[in-house]
NULUMTI-551127 format. One record per residue: x, y, z of N, C-alpha, C in turn. Coordinates in steps of 0.02 Angstrom, whole numbers, plus 50000, padded with zeros to 5 digits. Example, Ala and Ser with C-alpha at 12.3 -4.5 7.8 and 13.67 -1.06 7.14 Angstrom:
2
+--------+---------+-------+---------+----------+-------+--------+---------+-------+
! n.east ! n.north !  n.up ! ca.east ! ca.north ! ca.up ! c.east ! c.north !  c.up !
+--------+---------+-------+---------+----------+-------+--------+---------+-------+
!  50660 !   49716 ! 50390 !   50615 !    49775 ! 50390 !  50660 !   49835 ! 50390 !
!  50642 !   49888 ! 50354 !   50684 !    49947 ! 50357 !  50645 !   50002 ! 50394 !
+--------+---------+-------+---------+----------+-------+--------+---------+-------+
This chain:
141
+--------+---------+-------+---------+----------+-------+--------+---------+-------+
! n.east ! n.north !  n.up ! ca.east ! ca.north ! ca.up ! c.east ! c.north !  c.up !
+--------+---------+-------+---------+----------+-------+--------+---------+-------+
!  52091 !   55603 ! 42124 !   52102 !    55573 ! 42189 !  52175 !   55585 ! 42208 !
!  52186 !   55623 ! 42262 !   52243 !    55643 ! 42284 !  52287 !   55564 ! 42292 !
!  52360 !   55564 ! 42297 !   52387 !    55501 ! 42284 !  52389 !   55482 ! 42373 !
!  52406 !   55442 ! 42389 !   52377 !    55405 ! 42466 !  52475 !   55402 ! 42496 !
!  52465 !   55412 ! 42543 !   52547 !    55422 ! 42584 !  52573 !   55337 ! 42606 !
!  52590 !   55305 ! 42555 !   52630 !    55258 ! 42580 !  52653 !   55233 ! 42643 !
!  52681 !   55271 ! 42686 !   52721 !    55280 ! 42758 !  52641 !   55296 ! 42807 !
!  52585 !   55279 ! 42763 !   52522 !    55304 ! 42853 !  52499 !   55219 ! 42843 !
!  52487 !   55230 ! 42895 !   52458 !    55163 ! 42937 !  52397 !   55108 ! 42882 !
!  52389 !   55065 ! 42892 !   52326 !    55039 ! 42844 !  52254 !   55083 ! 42910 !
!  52221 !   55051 ! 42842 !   52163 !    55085 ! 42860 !  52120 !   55050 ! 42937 !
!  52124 !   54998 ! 42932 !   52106 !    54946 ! 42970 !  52161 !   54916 ! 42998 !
!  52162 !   54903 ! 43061 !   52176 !    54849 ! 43100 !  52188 !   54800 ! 43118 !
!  52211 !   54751 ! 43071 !   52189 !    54673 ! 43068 !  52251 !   54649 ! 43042 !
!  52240 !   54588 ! 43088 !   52295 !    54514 ! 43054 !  52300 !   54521 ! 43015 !
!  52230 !   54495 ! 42982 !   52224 !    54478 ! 42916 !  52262 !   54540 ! 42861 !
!  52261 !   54585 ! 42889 !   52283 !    54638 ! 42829 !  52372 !   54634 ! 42811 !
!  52409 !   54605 ! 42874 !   52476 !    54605 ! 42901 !  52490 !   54561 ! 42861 !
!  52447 !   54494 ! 42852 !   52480 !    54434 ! 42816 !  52491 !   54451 ! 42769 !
!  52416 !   54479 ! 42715 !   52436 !    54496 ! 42651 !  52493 !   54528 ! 42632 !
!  52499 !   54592 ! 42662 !   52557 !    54633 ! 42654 !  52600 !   54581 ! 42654 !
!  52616 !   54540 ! 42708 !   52683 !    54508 ! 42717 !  52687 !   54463 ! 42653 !
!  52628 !   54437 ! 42637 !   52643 !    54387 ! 42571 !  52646 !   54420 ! 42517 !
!  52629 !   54455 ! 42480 !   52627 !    54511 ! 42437 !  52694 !   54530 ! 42431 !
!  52733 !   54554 ! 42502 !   52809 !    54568 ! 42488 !  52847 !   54515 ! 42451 !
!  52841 !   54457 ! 42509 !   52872 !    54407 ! 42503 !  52865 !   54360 ! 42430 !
!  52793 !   54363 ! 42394 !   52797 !    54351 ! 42320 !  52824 !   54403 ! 42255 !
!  52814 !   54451 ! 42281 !   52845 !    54520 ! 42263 !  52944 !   54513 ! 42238 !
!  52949 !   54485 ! 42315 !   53009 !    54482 ! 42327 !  53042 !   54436 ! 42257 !
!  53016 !   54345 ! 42263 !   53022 !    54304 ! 42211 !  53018 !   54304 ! 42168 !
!  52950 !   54338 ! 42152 !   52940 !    54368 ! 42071 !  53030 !   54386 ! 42043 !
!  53030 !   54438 ! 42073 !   53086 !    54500 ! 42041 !  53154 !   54453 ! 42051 !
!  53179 !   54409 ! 42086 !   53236 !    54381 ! 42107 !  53232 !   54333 ! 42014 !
!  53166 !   54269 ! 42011 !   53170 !    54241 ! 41967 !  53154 !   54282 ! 41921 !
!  53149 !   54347 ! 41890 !   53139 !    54384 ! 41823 !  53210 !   54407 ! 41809 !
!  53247 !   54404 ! 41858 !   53316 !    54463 ! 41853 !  53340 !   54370 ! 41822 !
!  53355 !   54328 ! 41857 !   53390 !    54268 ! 41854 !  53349 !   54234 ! 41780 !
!  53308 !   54237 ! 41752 !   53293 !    54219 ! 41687 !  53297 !   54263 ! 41644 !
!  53303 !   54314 ! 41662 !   53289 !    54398 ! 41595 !  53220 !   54402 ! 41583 !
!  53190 !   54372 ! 41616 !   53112 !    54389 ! 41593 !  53093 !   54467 ! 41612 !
!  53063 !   54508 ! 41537 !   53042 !    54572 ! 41553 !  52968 !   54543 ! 41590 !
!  52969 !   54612 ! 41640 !   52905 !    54610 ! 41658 !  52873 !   54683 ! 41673 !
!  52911 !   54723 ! 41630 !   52890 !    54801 ! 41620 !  52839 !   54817 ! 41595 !
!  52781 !   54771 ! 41559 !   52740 !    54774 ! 41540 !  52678 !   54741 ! 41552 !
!  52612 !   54759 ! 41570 !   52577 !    54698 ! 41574 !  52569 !   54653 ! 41529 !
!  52556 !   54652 ! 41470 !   52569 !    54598 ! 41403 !  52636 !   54549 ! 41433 !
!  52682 !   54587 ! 41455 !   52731 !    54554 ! 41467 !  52706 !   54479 ! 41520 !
!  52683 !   54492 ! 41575 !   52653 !    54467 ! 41621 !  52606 !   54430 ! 41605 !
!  52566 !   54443 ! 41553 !   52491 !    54404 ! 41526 !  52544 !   54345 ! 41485 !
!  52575 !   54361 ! 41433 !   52617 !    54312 ! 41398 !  52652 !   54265 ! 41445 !
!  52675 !   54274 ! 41499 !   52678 !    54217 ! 41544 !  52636 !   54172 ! 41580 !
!  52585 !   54219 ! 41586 !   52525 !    54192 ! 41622 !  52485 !   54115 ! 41589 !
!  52479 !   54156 ! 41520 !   52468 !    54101 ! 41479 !  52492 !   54051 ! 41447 !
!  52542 !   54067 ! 41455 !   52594 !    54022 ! 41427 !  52621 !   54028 ! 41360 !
!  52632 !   54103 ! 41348 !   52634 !    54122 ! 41254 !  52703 !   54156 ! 41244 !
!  52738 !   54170 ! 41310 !   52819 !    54186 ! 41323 !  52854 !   54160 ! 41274 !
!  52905 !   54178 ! 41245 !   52942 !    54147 ! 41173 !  52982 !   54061 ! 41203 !
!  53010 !   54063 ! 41283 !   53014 !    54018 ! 41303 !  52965 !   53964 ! 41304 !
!  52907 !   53990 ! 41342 !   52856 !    53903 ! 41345 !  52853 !   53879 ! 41261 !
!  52843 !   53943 ! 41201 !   52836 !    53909 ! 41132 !  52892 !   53888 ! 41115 !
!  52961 !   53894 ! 41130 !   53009 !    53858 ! 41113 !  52997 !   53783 ! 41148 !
!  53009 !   53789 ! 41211 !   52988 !    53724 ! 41245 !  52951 !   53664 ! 41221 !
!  52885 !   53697 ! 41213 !   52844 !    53660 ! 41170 !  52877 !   53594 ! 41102 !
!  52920 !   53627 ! 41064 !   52951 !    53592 ! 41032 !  53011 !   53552 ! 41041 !
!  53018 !   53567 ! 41120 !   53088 !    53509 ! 41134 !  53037 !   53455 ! 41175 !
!  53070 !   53389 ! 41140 !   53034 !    53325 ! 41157 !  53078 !   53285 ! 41221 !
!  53149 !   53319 ! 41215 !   53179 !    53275 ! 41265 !  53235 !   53306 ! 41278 !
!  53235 !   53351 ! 41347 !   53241 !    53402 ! 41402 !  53321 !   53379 ! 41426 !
!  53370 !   53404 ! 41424 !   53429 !    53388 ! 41469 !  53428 !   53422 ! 41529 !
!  53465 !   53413 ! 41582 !   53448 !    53420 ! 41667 !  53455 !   53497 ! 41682 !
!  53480 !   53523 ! 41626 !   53486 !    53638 ! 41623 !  53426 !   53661 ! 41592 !
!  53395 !   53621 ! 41562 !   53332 !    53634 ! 41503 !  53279 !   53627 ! 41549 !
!  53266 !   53579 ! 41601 !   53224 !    53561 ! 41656 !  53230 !   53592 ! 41705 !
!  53273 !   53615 ! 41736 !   53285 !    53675 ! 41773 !  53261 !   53727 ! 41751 !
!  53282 !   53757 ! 41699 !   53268 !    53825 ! 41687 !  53167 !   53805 ! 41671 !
!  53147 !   53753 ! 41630 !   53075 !    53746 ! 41633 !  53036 !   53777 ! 41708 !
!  53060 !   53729 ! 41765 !   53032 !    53721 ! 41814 !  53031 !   53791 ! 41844 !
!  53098 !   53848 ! 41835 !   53098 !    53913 ! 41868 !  53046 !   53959 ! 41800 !
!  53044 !   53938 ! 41747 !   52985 !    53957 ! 41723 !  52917 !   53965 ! 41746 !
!  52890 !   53895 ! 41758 !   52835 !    53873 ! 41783 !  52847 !   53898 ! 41863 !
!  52883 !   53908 ! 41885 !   52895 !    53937 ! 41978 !  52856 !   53992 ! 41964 !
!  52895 !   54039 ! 41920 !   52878 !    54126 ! 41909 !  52792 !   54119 ! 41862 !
!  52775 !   54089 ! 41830 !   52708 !    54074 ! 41816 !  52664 !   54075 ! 41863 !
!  52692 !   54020 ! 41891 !   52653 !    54008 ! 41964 !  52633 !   54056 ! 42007 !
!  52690 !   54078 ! 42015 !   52691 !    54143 ! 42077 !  52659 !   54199 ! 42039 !
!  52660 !   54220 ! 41984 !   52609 !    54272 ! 41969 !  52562 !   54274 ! 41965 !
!  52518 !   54201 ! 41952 !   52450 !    54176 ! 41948 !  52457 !   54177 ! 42039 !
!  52488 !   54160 ! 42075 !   52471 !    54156 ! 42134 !  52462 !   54210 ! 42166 !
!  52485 !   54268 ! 42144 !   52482 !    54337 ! 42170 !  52430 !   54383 ! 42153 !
!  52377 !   54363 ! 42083 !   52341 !    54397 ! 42047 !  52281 !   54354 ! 42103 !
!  52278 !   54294 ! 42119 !   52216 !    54269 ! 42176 !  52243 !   54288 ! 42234 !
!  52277 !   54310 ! 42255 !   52298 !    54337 ! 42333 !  52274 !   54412 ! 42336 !
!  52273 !   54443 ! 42278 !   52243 !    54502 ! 42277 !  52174 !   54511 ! 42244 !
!  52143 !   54459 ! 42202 !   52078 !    54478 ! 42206 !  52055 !   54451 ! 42256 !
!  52080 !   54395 ! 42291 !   52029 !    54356 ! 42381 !  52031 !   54438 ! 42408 !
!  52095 !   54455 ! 42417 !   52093 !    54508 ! 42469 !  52050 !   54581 ! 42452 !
!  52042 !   54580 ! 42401 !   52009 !    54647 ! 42345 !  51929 !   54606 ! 42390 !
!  51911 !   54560 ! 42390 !   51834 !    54550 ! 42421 !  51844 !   54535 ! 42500 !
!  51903 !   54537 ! 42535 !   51899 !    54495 ! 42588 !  51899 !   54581 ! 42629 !
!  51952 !   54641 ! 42599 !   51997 !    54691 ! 42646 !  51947 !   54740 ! 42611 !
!  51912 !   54728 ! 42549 !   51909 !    54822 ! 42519 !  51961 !   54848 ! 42494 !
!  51953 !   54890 ! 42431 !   51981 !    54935 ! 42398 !  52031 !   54967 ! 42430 !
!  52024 !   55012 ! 42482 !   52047 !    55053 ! 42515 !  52100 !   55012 ! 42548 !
!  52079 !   54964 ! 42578 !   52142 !    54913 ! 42632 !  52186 !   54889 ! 42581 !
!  52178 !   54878 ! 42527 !   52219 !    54821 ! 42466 !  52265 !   54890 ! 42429 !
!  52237 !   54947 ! 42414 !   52273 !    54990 ! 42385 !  52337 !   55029 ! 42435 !
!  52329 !   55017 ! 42485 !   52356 !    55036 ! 42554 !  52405 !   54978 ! 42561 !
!  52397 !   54933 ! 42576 !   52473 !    54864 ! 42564 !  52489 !   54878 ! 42496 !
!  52453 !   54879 ! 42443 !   52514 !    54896 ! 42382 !  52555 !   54951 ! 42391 !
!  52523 !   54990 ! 42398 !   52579 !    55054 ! 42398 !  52635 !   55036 ! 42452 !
!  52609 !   55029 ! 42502 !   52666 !    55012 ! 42574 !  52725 !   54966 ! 42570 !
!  52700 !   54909 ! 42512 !   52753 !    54853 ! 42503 !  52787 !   54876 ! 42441 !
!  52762 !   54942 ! 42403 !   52808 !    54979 ! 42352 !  52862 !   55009 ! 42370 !
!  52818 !   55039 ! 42438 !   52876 !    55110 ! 42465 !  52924 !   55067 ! 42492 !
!  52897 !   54982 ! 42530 !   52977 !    54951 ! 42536 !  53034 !   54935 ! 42476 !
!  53010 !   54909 ! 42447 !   53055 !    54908 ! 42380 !  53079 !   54949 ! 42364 !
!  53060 !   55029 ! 42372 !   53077 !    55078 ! 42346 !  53141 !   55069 ! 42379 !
!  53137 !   55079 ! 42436 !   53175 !    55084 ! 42498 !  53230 !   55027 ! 42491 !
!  53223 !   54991 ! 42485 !   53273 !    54929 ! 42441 !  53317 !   54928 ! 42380 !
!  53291 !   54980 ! 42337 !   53320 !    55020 ! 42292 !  53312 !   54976 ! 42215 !
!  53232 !   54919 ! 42224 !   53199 !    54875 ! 42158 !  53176 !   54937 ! 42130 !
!  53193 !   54902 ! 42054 !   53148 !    54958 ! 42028 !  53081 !   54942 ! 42026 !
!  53028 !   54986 ! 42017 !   52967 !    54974 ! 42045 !  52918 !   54930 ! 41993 !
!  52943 !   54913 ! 41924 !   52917 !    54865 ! 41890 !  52947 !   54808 ! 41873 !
!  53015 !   54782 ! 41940 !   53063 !    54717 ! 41917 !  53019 !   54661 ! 41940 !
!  52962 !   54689 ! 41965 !   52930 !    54611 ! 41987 !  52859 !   54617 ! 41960 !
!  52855 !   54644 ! 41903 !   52794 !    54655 ! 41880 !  52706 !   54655 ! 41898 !
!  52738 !   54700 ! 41940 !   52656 !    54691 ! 41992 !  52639 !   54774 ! 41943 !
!  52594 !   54777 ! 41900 !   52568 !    54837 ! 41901 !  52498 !   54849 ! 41901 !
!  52463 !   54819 ! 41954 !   52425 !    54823 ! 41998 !  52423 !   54890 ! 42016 !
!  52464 !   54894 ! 42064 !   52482 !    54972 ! 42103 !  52490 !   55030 ! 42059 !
!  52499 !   55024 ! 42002 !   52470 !    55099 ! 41955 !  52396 !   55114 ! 41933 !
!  52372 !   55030 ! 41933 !   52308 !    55060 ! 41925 !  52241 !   55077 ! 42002 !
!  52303 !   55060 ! 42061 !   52253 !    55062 ! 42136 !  52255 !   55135 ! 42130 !
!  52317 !   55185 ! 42136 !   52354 !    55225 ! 42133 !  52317 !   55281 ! 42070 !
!  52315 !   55261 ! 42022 !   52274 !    55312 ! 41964 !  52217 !   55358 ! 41989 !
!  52217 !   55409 ! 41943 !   52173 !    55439 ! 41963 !  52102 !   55454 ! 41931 !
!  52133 !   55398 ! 41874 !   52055 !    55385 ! 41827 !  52024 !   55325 ! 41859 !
!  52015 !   55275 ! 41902 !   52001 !    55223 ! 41940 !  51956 !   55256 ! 41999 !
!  51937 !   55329 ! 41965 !   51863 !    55367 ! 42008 !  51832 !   55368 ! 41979 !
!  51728 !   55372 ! 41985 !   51689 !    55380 ! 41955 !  51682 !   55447 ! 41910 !
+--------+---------+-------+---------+----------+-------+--------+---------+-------+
């Protein structure tokens, strides 16, 4: 499957397609701000799953502190933020994977890549790698 031009139009027409994109950036955006500001790798998907679940060397340290000072609770809560927001981004893209189609969803990933690109993120600081596998060319029958 030839790779799809970033810079062409979505396929469709629609609000609805504009929001996603726009939220997608905009969690995109947070992701990568709170990964740079904690050091959390997210170059990997394991990397990403270990947060997801809560198996990050942080939440298992955590686990064993019983009583949190006001930097320890902070940094928890921007934990649990970036948790959040990646679990929130993995249902923003399967709703939209049934709501837009394949074709419309692989089309905002790439488009909200080529912005970043263009921003000069590197393209796995916010650990979406989603978009390598919309993008692949084994993801054909």
């Amino acid at each position: 499957m030839p790779a799809l031009d970033p810079s062409a139009s979505l396929p469709i027409d629609s609000d609805h397609a504009r929001r996603v994109e726009q939220s997608l950036m905009s969690l995109n955006a947070r992701i990568g701000v709170l990964a740079k500001v904690l050091g959390a790798d997210l170059g990997a998907e394991t990397d990403v799953e270990h947060i997801l679940n809560r198996e990050h060397a942080f939440f298992r340290l955590q686990a064993s502190i019983t009583h949190a000072n006001a930097g320890e609770r902070r940094l928890q809560r921007e934990w649990e933020e970036l948790r959040g927001l990646l679990a929130l981004r993995c249902d923003l893209m399967a709703k939209s994977l049934d709501e837009l189609g394949l074709d419309a969803v692989r089309q905002i990933a790439l488009q909200v890549q080529a912005r970043r690109d263009k921003e000069g993120l590197a393209p796995d600081s916010d650990g979406f790698h989603l978009r390598h596998r919309l993008n692949s060319p084994s993801d054909t029958p």
